[in-house]
N, C-alpha and C positions, 0 to 999 in steps of 0.2 A: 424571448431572448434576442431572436436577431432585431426587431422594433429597437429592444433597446441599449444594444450594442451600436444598430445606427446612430441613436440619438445622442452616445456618447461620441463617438467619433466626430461627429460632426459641431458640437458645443466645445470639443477640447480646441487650446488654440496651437496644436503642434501634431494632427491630424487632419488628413482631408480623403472626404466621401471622393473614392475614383469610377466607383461600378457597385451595383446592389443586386443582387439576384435572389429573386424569385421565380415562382412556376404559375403563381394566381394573377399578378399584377403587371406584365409585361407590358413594355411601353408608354405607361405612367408613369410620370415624374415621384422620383423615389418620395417627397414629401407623404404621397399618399398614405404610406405605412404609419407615420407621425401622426396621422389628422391633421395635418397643418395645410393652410391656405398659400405659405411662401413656397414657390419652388426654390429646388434646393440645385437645381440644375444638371440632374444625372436619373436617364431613363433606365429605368427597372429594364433586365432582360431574362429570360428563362434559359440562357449558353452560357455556361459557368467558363467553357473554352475561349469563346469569344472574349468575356469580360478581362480574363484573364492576360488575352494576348493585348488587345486592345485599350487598355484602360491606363498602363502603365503605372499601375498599382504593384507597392515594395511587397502588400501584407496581406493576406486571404484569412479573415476571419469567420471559421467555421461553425456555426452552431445550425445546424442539422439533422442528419437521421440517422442511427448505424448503421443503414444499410448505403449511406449512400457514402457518408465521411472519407472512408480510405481511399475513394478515387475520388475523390475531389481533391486531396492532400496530395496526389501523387502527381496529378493534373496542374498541380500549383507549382509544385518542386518541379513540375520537367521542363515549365518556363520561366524558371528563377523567381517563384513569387513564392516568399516566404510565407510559412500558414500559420496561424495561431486560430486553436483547436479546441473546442469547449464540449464539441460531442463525442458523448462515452457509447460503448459497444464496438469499438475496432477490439479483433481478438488478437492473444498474442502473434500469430502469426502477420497480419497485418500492421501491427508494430513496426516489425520487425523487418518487413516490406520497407513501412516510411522512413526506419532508421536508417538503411543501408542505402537509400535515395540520396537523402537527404547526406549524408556523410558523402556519398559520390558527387554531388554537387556541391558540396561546400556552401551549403544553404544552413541556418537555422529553423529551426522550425519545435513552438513550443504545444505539448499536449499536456492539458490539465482539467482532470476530471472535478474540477472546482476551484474557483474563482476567486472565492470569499474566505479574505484573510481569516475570519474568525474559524472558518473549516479547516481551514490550514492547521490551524494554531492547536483547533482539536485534535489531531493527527497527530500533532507531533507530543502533545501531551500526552494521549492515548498510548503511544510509544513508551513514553518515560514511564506511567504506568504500570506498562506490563512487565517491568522488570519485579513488580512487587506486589501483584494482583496476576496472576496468567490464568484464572479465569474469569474469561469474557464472552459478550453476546454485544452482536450490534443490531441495532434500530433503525431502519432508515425509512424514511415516510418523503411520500414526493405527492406531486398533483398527478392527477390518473389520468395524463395526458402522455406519462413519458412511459416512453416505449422498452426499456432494459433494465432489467432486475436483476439482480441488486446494483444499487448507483455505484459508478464509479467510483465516486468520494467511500462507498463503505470497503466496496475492492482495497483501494488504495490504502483504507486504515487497517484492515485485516494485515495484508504486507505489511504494515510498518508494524505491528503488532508482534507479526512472527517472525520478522529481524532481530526483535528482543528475546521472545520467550521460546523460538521454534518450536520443533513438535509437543505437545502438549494433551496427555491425555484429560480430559474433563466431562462431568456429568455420570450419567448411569452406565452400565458396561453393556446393561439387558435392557435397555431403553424400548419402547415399544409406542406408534405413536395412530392411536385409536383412528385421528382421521390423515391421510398421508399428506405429508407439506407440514403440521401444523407447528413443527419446531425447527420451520426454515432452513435454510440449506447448510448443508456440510461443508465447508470452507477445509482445503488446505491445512492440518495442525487441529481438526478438530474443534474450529469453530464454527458456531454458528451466524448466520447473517439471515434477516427478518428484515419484507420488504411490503411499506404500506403503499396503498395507491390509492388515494382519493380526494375530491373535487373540493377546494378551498385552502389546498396545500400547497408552499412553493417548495421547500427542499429543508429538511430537518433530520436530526440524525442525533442517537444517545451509543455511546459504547459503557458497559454497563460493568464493572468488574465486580467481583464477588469473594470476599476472603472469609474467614473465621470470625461472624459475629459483626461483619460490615460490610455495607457495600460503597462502591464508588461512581458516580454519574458524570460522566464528562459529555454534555449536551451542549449543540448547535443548531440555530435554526437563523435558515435566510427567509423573511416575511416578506420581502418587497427583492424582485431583479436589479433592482438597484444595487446588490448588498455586491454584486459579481464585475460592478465594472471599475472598479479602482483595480484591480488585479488584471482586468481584461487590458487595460491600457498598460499597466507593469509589460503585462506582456508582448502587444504591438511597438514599446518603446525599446525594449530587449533583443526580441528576435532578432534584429537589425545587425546586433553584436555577436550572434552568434554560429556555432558551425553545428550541425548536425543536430540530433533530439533531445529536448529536456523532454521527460514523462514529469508532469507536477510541477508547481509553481513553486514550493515550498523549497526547491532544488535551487532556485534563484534570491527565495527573501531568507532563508537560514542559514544558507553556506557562508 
C-alpha cells in the first residue's frame, strides 16, 4: 500500500512527494520503492519526527501497523501535519485520543478503514438493507499479511448495520460450536463477523442477509491496490478543509 500510495502522489499533478519513511530503505532515493531508475529527489528516512518537522509536508499518509499508527498520528497533529489514515486497529480509546488532538489543534485529520468507493458503496447499501433483512453474517477475506481481524471495513459495516436494526437477537439460542472460533466472532447486536487470511487475496468482503425463503449478497472485492487510491487522494485533497476527525470516507462522498 505505501509503494503504492507513493506512486500516486507523485503521478497526480496537485501533489508532491515531501519525505517517505521507511525502516528497510533509509537513505535511498525514495525511487527505490517504485523500481524506477529516475530519482524522484527525496531520501527515504527511518524518523517519522524528523520527516515530519523537516519536510514541510501539509499531509502524513499513513498506511502502517496497529501497533504503530496512533503515535505516528499524534506525532503528526502535534506539528501541524494533517494525517490521512488507512491503517486499521487503533482501538477506541485511541480514537478518541486522535480526536480530541486533533479538535485542540484545529487540525483535520481523516481515518478510513477503506479506500475504495465500491466498499463504500457496500456499506452503505448494507445499511439500507438491514432495515429489511436484520439477519446478517459478514465475510471478510484479506491477504495473510494483514495483521487485524476482523478488517476495519467489516467493523465499520457491522456499525452501520446496527444503526439500522440495533440489538437483534438471531441464530440458535443453544448454539454449540464443536471446534471454538468456528462461527467467528460475536459482534455487538449479535452478529457474527468471519475473518479469512490467505496468500493471493487483496481485500474482499460479502455481508450475507438471510430472510424467509431468500437470501441477499451484497459483495466487494478490491483485486488490484489500485482500486484504494482515487479515495486516497479525495482524502489528501480534503483534509486541507477540515477541522478535527472524520472516521470514514463515506462521511465526506455521501453527506
Amino acid at each position: 500500500m505505501g509503494q503504492e500510495v507513493l506512486k500516486t502522489i507523485v503521478n497526480a499533478n496537485d501533489t508532491e512527494l515531501c519525505a517517505a519513511v521507511d525502516l528497510q530503505y533509509e537513505g535511498q532515493d525514495a525511487s527505490v520503492l517504485l523500481g524506477g531508475d529516475e530519482p524522484l529527489g527525496v531520501l527515504i528516512t527511518n524518523n517519522l519526527n524528523e520527516a515530519l518537522v523537516t519536510s514541510g509536508a501539509d499531509v502524513l499518509v499513513d498506511f502502517t501497523r496497529p501497533q504503530a499508527v496512533a503515535e505516528n498520528v499524534k506525532k503528526a497533529l502535534q506539528v501541524g501535519v494533517r494525517p490521512v489514515v488507512g491503517t486499521t486497529g487503533m482501538s477506541k480509546e485511541q480514537l478518541q485520543e486522535v480526536s480530541e488532538l486533533a479538535s485542540s489543534k484545529r487540525l483535520g485529520c481523516i481515518i478510513a478503514p477503506n479506500f475504495a468507493i465500491g466498499a463504500l458503496l457496500m456499506i452503505k447499501f448494507a445499511a439500507e438493507a438491514a432495515k429489511y433483512f436484520p439477519n446478517v453474517e459478514i465475510i471478510e477475506k484479506h491477504h495473510d499479511q494483514k495483521l487485524d481481524a476482523p478488517s476495519g471495513t467489516a467493523i465499520k459495516t457491522a456499525e452501520a448495520i446496527l444503526e439500522q436494526r440495533g440489538d437483534f437477537r438471531q441464530g440458535p439460542f443453544l448454539e454449540e460450536e464443536k471446534i471454538e472460533g468456528v462461527r467467528g466472532g460475536q459482534m455487538t447486536g449479535n452478529m457474527r463477523v468471519h475473518s479469512v487470511r490467505l496468500p493471493g487475496l487483496v481485500a474482499h468482503q460479502e455481508v450475507i442477509f438471510g430472510g424467509v425463503g431468500q437470501t441477499l449478497t451484497i459483495k466487494h472485492d478490491s483485486i488490484a491496490r489500485e482500486s484504494f487510491m482515487p479515495g486516497v487522494l479525495i482524502a489528501v485533497r480534503t483534509v486541507m478543509r477540515l477541522e478535527g476527525v472524520v472516521y470514514g470516507l463515506e462521511n465526506l462522498m455521501f453527506e
